[in-house]
C-alpha positions as CSV (number, residue, x, y, z in Angstrom):
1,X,-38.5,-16.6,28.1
2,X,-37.6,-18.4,31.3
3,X,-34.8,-20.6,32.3
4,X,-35.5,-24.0,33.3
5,X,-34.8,-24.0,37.0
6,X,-32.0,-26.7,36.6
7,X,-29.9,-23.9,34.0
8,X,-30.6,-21.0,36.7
9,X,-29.1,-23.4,39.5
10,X,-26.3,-24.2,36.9
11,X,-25.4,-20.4,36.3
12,X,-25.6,-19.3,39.9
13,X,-23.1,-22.5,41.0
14,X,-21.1,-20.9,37.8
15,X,-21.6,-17.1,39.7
16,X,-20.6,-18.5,42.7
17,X,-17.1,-20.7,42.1
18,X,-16.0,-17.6,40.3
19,X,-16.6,-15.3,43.2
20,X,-14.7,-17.6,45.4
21,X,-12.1,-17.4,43.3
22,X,-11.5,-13.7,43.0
23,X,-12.3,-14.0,47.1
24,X,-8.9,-16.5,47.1
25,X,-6.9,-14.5,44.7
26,X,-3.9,-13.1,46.4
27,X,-3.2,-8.7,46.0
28,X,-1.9,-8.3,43.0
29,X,1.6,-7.1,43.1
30,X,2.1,-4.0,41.9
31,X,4.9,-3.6,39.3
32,X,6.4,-0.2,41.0
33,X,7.2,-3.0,43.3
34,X,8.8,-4.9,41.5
35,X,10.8,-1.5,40.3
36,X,11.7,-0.9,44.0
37,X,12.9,-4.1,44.3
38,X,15.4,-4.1,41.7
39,X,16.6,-0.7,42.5
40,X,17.3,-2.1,46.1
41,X,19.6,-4.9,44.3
42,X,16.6,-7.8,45.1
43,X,18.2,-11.0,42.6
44,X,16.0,-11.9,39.7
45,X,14.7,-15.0,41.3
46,X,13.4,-13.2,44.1
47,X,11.4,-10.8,42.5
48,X,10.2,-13.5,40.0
49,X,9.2,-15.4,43.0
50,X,7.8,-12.6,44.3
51,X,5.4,-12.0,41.1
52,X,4.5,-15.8,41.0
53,X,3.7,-15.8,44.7
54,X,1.3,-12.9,44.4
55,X,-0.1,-14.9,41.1
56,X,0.3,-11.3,39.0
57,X,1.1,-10.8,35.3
58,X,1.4,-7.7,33.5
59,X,-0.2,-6.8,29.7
60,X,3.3,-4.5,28.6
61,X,3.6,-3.0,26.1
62,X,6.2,-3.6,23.7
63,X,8.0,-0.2,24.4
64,X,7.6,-0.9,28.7
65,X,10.2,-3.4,28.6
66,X,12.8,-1.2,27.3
67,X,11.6,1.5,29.9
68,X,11.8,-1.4,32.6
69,X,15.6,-2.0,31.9
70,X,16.4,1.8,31.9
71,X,14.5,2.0,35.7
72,X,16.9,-1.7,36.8
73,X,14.8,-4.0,36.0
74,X,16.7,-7.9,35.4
75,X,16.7,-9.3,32.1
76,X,15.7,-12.2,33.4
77,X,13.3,-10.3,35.5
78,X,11.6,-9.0,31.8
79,X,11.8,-12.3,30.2
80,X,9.4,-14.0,33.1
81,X,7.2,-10.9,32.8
82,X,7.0,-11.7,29.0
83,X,6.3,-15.5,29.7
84,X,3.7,-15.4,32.5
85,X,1.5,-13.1,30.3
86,X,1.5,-15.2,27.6
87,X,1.1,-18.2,29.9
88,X,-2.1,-16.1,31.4
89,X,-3.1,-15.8,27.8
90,X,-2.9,-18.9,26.9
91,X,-5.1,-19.7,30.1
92,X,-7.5,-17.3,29.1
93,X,-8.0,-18.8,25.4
94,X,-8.4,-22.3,26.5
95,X,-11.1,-21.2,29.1
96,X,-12.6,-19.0,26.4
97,X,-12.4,-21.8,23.5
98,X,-14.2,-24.1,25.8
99,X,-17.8,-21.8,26.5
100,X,-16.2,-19.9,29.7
101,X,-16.1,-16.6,28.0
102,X,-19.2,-15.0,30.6
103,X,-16.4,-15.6,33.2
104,X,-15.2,-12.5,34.6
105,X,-12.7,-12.5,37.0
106,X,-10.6,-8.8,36.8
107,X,-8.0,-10.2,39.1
108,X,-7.4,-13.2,37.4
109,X,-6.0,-11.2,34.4
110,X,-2.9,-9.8,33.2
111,X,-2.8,-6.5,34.6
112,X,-2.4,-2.9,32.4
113,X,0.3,-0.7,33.5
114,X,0.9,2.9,32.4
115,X,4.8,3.7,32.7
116,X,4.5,7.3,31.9
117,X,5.4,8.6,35.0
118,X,9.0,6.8,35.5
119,X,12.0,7.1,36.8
120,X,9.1,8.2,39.2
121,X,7.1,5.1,40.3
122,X,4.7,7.1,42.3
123,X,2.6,7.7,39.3
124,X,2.4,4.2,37.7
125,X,-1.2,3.0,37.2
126,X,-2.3,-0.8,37.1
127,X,-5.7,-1.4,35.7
128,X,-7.6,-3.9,34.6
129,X,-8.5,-4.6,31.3
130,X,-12.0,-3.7,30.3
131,X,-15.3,-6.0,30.5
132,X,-15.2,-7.0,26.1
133,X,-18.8,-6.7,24.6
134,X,-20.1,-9.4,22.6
135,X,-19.2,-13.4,22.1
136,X,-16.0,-12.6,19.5
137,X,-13.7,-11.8,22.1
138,X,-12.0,-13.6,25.3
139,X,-12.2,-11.9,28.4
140,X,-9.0,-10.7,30.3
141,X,-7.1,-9.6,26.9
142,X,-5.7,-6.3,27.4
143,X,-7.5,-2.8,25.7
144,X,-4.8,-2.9,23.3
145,X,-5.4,-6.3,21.8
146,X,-6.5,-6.2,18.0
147,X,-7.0,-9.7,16.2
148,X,-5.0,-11.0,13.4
149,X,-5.9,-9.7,9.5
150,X,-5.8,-11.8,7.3
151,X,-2.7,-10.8,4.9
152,X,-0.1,-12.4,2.4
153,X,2.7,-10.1,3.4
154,X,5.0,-11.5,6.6
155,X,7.9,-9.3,8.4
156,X,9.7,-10.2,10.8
157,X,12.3,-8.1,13.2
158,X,15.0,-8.3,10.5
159,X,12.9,-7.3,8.0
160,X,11.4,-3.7,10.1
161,X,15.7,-3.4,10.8
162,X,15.9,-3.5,7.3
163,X,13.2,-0.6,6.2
164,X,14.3,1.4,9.1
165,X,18.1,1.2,7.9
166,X,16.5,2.5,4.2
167,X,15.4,5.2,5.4
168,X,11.5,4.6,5.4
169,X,10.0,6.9,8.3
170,X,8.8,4.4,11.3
171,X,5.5,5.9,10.8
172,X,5.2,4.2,7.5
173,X,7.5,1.0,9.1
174,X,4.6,1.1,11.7
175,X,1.8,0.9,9.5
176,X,3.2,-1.7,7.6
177,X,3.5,-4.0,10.1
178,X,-0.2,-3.2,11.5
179,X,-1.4,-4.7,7.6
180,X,1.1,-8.0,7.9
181,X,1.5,-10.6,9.7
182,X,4.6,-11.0,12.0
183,X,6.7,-13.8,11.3
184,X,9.5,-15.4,13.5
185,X,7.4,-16.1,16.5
186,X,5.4,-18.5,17.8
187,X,2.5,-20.1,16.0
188,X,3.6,-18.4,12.4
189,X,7.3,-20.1,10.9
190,X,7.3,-23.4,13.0
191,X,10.5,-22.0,15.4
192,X,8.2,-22.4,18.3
193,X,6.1,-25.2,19.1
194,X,3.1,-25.3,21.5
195,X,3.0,-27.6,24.5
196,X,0.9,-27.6,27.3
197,X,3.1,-24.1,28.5
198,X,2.9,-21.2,25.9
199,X,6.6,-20.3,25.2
200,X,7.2,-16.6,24.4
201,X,8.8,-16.7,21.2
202,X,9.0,-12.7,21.9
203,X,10.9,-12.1,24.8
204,X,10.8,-9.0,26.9
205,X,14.7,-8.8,26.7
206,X,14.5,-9.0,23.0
207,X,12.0,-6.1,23.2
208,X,14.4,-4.0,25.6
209,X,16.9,-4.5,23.3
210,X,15.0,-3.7,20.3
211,X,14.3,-0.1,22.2
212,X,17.9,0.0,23.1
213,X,18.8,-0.1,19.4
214,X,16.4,2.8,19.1
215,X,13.5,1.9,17.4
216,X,10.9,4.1,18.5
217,X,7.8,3.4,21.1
218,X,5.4,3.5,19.1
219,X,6.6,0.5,16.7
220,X,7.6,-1.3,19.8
221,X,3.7,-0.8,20.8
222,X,2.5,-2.3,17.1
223,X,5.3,-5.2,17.7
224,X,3.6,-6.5,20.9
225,X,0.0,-6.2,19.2
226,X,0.8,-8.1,16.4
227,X,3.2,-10.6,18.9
228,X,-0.1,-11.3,20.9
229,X,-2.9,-11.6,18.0
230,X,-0.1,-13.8,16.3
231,X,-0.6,-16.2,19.9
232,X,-4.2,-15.5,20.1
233,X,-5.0,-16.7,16.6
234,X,-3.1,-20.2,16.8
235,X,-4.5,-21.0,20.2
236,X,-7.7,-20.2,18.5
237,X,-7.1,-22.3,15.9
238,X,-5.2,-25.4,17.7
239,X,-8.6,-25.5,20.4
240,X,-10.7,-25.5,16.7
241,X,-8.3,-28.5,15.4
242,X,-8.9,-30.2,18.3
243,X,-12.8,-29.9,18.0
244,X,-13.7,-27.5,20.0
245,X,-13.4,-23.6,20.8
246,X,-14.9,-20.7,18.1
């Protein structure tokens, strides 16, 4: 089946404007930068500054931020890196609601990190999130994003305190939490409200803290999934409201 020739001008302008885009994209900084930096006593508005400057955002996961603040990373330092990924998600949802979901543009995403190697920041690897197949996914969420299940059970931090306190293996806490929906943060109990920004209702200090308390990584990691499908679905469902998106 051919294209008319008007839709084949249509998608190469399309192929074109987003070439030119990843052309004027700035390096990406890389975040063992922005671990050096702190070490070296840099102020949190700096490196901030520093992050929005080189337009980069970072997919953590829930148990990097705590590892962040054990290497010197600011608080406030993990709270923007918190807030300019969900910003970046919320970016990428709009873009995706509204028919832009062929777009790829690698550096125009929030960007992977592995933190295994720390205190050494030699080793740290930023990647890209990989190219999604099909049309039921945006492009640019991280590897690790899973979408929300539909579920009548809700817990929130206080409640996962609660059944670690009891005595219920985090294991069991984990897989809990992976069958519910979390409550307490934005788009789920009202606290938080959607404007044109996308606050984190989930902030990366709260995260550090929550490792700090000593709940373990791997229910950090199920935290942060269910913190970003939680944003994902009401962006989905606020660009559906408004009469448009999937």
């Amino acid at each position: 089946m051919k294209l008319p020739r008007c839709l084949k001008y249509l998608c190469l302008l399309l192929l074109s404007v987003v070439a030119e885009v990843a052309v004027a994209m700035p390096e990406p900084l890389p975040i063992a930068e922005v671990i050096e930096m702190s070490r070296a006593g840099a102020d949190a508005a700096g490196i901030n500054g520093a992050m929005a400057l080189h337009r980069t955002s970072y997919a953590l996961r829930g148990s990097d931020f705590g590892k962040l603040a054990d290497a010197g990373v600011p608080p406030a330092v993990l709270d923007q890196i918190q807030q300019a990924f969900v910003t970046d998600i919320g970016l990428l949802i709009r873009r995706w609601s509204n028919g832009w979901a062929s777009a790829w543009c690698p550096r125009c995403y929030p960007w992977q990190v592995d933190l295994a190697s720390l205190p050494d920041t030699a080793g740290i690897r930023q990647t890209t999130p990989a190219r999604p197949v099909g049309f039921g996914r945006a492009s640019g969420l991280p590897d690790w994003y899973r979408q929300v299940r539909p579920s009548r059970e809700f817990l929130g931090l206080d409640d996962l305190r609660r059944m670690l306190a009891a005595g219920r293996p985090s294991d069991e806490v984990r897989e809990a939490l992976s069958r519910a929906r979390l409550k307490g943060v934005i788009g789920v109990t009202g606290l938080k409200t959607l404007g044109t920004v996308v606050h984190a209702g989930l902030t990366g200090t709260a995260l550090a803290g929550l490792r700090k308390e000593g709940l373990p990584d791997a229910l950090l990691d199920e935290i942060q999934t269910r913190y970003l499908a939680e944003v994902v679905e009401n962006l989905r469902l606020r660009n559906v409201g408004n009469g448009r998106g999937r």
